[in-house]
C-alpha positions as CSV (number, residue, x, y, z in Angstrom):
1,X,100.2,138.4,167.7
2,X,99.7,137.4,164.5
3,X,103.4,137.0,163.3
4,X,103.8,135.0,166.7
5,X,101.1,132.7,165.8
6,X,103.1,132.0,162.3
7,X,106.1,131.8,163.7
8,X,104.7,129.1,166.0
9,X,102.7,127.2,163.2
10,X,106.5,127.4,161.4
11,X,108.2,125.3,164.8
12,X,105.5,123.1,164.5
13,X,106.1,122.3,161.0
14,X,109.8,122.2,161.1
15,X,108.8,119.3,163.6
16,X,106.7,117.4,161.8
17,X,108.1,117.7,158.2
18,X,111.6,116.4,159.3
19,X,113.1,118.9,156.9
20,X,110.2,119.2,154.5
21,X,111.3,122.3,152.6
22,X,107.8,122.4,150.4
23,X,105.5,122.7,153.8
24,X,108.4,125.2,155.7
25,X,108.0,127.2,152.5
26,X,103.9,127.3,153.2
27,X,104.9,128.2,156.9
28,X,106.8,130.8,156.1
29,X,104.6,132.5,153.1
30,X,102.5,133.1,156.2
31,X,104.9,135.3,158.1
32,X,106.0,136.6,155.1
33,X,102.2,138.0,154.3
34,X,102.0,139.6,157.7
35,X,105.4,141.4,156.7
36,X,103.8,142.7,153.7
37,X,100.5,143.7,155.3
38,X,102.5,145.2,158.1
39,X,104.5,147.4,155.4
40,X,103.6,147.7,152.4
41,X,99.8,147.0,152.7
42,X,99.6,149.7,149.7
43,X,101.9,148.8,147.0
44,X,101.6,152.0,145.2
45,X,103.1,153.8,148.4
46,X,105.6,150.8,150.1
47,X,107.0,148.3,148.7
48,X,107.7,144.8,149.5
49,X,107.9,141.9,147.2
50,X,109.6,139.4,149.2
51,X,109.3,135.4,148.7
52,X,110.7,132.1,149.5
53,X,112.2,129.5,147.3
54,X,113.9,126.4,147.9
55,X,117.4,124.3,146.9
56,X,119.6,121.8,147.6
57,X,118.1,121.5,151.4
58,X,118.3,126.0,151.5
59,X,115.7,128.4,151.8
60,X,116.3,131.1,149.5
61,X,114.6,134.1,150.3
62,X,115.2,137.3,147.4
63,X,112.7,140.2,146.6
64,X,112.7,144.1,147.2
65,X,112.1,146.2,150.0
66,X,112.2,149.9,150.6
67,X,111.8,149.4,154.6
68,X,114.4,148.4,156.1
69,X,112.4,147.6,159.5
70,X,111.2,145.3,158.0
71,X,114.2,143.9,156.2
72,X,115.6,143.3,159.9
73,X,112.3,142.2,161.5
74,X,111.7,139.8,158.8
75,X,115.5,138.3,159.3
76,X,115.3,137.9,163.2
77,X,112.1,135.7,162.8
78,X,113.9,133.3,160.5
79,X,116.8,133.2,162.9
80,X,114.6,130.4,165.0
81,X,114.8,128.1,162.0
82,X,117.5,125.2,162.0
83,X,118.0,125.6,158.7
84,X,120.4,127.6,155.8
85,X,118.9,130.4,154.2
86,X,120.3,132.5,151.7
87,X,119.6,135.8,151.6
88,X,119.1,137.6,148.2
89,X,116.8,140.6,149.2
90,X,117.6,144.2,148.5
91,X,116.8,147.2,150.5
92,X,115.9,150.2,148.5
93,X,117.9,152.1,147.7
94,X,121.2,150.1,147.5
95,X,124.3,150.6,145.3
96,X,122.6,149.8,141.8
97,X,121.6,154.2,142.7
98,X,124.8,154.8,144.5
99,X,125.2,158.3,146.3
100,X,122.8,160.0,144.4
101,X,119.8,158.7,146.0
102,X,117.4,161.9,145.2
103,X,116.4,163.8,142.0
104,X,114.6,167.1,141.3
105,X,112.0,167.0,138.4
106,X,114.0,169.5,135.6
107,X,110.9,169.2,132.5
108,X,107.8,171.4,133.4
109,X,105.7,168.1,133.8
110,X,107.9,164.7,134.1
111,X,105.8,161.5,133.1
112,X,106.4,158.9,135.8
113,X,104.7,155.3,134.7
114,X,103.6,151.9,136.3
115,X,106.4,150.4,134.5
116,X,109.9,150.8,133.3
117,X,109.1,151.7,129.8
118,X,107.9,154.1,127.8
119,X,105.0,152.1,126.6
120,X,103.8,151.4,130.1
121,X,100.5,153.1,131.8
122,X,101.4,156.4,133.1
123,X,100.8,156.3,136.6
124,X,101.1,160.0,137.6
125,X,103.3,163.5,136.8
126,X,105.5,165.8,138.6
127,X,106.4,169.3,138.3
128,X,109.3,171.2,137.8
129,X,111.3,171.3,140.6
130,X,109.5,168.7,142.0
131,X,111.8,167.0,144.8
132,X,112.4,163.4,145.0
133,X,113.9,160.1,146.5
134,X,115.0,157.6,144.2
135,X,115.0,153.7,144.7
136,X,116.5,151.7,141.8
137,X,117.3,151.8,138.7
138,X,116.6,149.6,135.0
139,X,118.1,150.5,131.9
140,X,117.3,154.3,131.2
141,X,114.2,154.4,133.6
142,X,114.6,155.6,137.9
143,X,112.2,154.2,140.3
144,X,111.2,157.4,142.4
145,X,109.1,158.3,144.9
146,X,107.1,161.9,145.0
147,X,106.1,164.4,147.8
148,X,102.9,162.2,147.8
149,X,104.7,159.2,148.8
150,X,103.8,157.4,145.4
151,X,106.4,155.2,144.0
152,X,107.1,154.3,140.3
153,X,109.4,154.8,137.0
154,X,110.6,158.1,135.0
155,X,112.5,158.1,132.4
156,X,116.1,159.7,133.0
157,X,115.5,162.8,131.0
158,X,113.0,164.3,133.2
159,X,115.1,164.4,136.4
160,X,118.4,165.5,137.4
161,X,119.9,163.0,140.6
162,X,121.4,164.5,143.7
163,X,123.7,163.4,146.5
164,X,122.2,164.2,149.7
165,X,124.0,167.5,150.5
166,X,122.8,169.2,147.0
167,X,119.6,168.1,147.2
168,X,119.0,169.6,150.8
169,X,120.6,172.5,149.1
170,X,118.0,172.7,146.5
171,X,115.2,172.3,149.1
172,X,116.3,175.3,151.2
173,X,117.2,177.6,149.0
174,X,114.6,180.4,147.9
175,X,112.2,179.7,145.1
176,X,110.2,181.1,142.5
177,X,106.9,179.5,142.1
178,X,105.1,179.8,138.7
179,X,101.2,180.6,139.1
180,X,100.0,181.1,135.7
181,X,98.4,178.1,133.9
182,X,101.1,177.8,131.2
183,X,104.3,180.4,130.6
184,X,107.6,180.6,129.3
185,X,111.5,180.4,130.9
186,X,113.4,183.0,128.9
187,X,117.1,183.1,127.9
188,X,117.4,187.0,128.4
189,X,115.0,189.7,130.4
190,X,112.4,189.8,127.4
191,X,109.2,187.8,126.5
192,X,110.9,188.1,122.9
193,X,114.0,186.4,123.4
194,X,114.5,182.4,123.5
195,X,112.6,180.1,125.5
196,X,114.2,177.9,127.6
197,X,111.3,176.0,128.4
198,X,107.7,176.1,128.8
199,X,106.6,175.6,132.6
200,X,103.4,175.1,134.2
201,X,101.3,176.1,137.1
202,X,103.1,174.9,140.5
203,X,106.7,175.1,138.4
204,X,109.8,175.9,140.6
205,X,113.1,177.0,140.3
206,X,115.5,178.5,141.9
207,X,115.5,182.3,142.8
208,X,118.8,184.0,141.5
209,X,118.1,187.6,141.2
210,X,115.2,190.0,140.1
211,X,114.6,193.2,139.0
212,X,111.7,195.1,137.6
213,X,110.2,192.9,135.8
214,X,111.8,189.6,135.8
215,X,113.2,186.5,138.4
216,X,116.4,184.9,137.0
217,X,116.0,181.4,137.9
218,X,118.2,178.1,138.1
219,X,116.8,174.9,136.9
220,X,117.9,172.0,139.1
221,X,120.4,171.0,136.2
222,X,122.0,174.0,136.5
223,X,120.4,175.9,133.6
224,X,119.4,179.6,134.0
225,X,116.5,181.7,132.5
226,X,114.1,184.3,133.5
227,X,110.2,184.3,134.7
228,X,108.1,187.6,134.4
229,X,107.1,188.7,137.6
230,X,103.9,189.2,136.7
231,X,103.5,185.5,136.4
232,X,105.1,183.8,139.0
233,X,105.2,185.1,142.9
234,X,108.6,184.4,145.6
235,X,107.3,180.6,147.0
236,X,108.2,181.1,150.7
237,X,106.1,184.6,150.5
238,X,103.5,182.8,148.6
239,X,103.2,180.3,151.3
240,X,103.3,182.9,154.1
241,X,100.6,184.2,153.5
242,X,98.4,181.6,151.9
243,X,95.1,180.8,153.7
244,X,93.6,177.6,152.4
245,X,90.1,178.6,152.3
246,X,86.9,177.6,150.7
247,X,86.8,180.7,148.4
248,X,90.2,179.9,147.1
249,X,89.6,176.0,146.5
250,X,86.7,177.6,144.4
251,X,88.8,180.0,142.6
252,X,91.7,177.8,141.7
253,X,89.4,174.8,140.7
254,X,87.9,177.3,138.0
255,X,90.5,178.1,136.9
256,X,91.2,174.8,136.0
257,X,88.0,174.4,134.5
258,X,88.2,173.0,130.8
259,X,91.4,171.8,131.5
260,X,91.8,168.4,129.4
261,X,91.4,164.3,131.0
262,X,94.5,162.4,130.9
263,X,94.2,159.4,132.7
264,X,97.6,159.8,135.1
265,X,97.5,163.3,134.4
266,X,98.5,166.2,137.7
267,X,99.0,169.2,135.5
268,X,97.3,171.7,133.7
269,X,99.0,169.6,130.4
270,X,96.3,166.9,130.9
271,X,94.5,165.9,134.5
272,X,92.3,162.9,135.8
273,X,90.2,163.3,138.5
274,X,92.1,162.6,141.5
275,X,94.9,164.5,139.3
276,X,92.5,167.6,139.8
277,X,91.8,167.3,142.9
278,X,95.5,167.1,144.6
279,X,96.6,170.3,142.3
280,X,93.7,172.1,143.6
281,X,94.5,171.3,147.1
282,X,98.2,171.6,146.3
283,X,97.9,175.3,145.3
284,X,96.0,175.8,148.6
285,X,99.4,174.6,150.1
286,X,98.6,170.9,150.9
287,X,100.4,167.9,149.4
288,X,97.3,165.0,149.4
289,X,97.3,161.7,148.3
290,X,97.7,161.0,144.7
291,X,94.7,158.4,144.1
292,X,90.9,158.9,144.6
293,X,91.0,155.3,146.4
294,X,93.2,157.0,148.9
295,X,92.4,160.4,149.0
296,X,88.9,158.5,150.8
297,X,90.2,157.7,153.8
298,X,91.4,160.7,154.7
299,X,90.4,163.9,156.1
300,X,87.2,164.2,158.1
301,X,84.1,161.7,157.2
302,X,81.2,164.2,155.9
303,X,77.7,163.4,154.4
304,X,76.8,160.0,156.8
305,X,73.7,159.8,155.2
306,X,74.7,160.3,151.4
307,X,72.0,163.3,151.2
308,X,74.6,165.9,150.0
309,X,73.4,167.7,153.2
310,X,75.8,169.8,155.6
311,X,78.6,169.7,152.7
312,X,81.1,172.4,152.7
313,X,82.8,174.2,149.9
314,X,86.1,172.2,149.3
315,X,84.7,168.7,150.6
316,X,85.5,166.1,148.2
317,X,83.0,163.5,146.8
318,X,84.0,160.0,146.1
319,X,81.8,157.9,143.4
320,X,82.1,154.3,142.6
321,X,80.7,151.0,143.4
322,X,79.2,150.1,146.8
323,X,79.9,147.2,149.3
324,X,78.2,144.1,148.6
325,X,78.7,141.1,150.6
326,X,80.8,139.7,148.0
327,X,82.9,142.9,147.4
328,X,84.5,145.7,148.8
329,X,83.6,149.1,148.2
330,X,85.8,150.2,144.9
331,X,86.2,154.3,144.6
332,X,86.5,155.2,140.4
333,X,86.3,158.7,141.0
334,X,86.5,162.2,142.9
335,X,85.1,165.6,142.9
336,X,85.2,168.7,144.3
337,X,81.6,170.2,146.2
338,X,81.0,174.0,145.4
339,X,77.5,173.8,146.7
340,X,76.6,177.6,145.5
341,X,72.6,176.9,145.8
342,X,72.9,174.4,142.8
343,X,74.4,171.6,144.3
344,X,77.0,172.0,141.8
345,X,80.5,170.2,142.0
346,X,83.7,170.4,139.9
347,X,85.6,167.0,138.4
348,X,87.9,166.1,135.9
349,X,85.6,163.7,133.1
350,X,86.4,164.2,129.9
351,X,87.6,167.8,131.0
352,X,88.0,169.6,134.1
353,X,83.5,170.9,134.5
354,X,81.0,172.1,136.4
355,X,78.2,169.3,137.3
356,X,74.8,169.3,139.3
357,X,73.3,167.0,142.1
358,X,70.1,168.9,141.3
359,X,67.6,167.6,139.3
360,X,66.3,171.0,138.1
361,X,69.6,172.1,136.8
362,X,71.1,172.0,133.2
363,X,74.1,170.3,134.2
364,X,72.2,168.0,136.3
365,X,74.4,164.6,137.1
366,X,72.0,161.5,137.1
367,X,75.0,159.0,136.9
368,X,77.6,160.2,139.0
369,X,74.3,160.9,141.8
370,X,73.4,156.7,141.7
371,X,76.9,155.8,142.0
372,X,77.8,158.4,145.1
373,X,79.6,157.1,148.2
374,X,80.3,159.7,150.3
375,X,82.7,163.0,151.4
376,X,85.8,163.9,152.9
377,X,86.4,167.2,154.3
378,X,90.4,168.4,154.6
379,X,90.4,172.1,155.2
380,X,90.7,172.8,158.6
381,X,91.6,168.8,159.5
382,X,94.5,167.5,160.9
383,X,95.9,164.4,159.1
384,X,98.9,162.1,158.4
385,X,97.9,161.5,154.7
386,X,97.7,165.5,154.7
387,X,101.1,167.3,154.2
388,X,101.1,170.8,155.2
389,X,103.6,172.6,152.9
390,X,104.2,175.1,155.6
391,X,105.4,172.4,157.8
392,X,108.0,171.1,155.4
393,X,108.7,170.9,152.0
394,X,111.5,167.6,153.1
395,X,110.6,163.9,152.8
């Protein structure tokens, strides 16, 4: 209704304007919002970064989209105009990435930034093996997008780029999924041979062969090394039999604990909060979304009443500023509940810890209890912002 009642305002215009480009241009920054609301109404997820222009008597529309239902919505609705538009979008990907329009992480943590430079903010990491889709391209830098659905810029060293047929390959074939906090890839069966790399917890590569102590692996680039076995585990029987349970949310958020805060950090090199959280949840076998901002709205609302009452072990807390009439709600940070007769929680601040709602206790949390918001709950909850890993490991 919405896009109607622009497209309506834009007839209108074109009527009264007599081929007043400056006021069509107003019309149509209207239809183009509902567009971007429509499709990209998160732009660290979509994106969509269309806009209008005018010269000589033309309409020049140019910008970036990686939808292309919106691409061809968005040109049917200018169709009804009587005038010349020239059209300079691009749909992500296009041929500035060719064939190869997917990648595999090949470092044991890739740094992927808000911008295309090494200088920029790093916006979040990816593990080895990690697949991805990628989107464009400037200078040495790939825009990708991860598991997560969150889009942004690596540098070219920390992926290798597939064509669609080897990066299926890569996704079916059978793993080996590191689940130590830090190790080794050797160049021969021994711990005192050569390392190949280091690799962290949630690493994969691919499985080759194996014997009594040792998985020969193959790095998406083709590399090969070995894993001891008494560090890493097969993924698909790993993933078999995984339970995500309360009991092992607790035990793999400990054993995170200490870990240090890096702001964009998801790995046990350096971890925010939200960081934290998703690896938890990700070793319990669910892919969540990347940002504490997100991760809120979904899974199940807990906690109504903000009295840390009925909480379950695994529900995450959210902490940040609350609604005023003047502003929204605005989320800063994330937790873990453990509960455990303490009221204790898990977060990464400063390092990965152990904090206190309680009063009474040591670690007791007077600032992050004034600034609480409210819980999620995901175990056991079905949800399109949670990716069950058993379901599919495939975009």
């Amino acid at each position: 209704m919405k896009l109607i009642k622009y497209l309506l305002l834009i007839s209108v215009i074109l009527l009264a304007s007599c081929n007043n480009n400056s006021l069509l241009i107003s019309g149509l920054k209207g239809v183009n919002d509902s567009f971007k609301s429509q499709y990209a109404p998160d732009k660290r997820v979509a994106i969509y970064t269309i806009d209008f222009d005018s010269y000589d008597d033309k309409i020049i529309v140019e910008g970036e989209t990686d939808s292309k239902e919106a691409y061809v919505k968005l040109l049917d609705s200018l169709k009804i105009l009587n005038v010349e538009i020239e059209n300079k979008i691009r749909v992500l990907p296009d041929s500035v990435v060719g064939d190869k329009m997917f990648a595999v992480a090949k470092n044991s943590v890739i740094n992927i930034r808000s911008e295309p430079k090494h200088s920029a903010e790093l916006g979040t990491q990816g593990l080895l093996g990690m697949p991805l889709k990628v989107l464009d391209k400037q200078g040495d830098f790939y825009r990708i997008q991860t598991p997560d659905r969150y889009i942004s810029w690596v540098d070219k060293g920390g992926i290798y780029r597939m064509n669609k047929g080897e990066y299926d390959n890569w996704n079916t074939s059978k793993k080996v999924h590191f689940t130590q906090n830090f190790g080794y890839v050797y160049s021969k069966r021994s711990s005192n041979s050569d390392i190949i790399s280091d690799i962290t917890l949630g690493g994969l590569l691919k499985y080759l062969s194996e014997d009594a102590s040792f998985y020969e692996v193959k790095y998406p680039d083709n590399r090969t090394g070995f894993i001891k076995k008494s560090e890493s585990v097969i993924f698909n029987s790993w993933l078999q039999k995984l339970k995500p349970s309360q009991e092992n949310i607790e035990a793999i958020a400990k054993k995170m604990d200490g870990f240090p805060y890096l702001w964009g950090g998801t790995s046990s090199k350096g971890i925010d909060c939200s960081g934290f959280t998703k690896m938890v949840y990700l070793m319990n076998g669910l892919v969540i979304p990347r940002d504490a901002s997100q991760q809120i709205n979904a899974g199940k609302i807990v906690d109504n009443n903000l009295t840390f009452e009925g909480l379950e072990k695994g529900d995450l807390l959210f902490f940040g500023t609350k609604a005023t009439v003047e502003k929204k709600q605005r989320v800063v940070h994330v937790g873990i509940w453990l509960g455990n007769g303490k009221m204790e929680f898990i977060h990464a601040s400063g390092n990965v810890h152990l904090s206190s709602m309680d009063s009474l206790q040591p670690n007791y949390d007077e600032f992050n209890k004034n600034r609480y918001l409210g819980s999620r709950r995901y175990l056991g909850v079905k949800d399109i912002h949670i990716l069950d890993l058993k379901d599919t490991m495939k975009f």
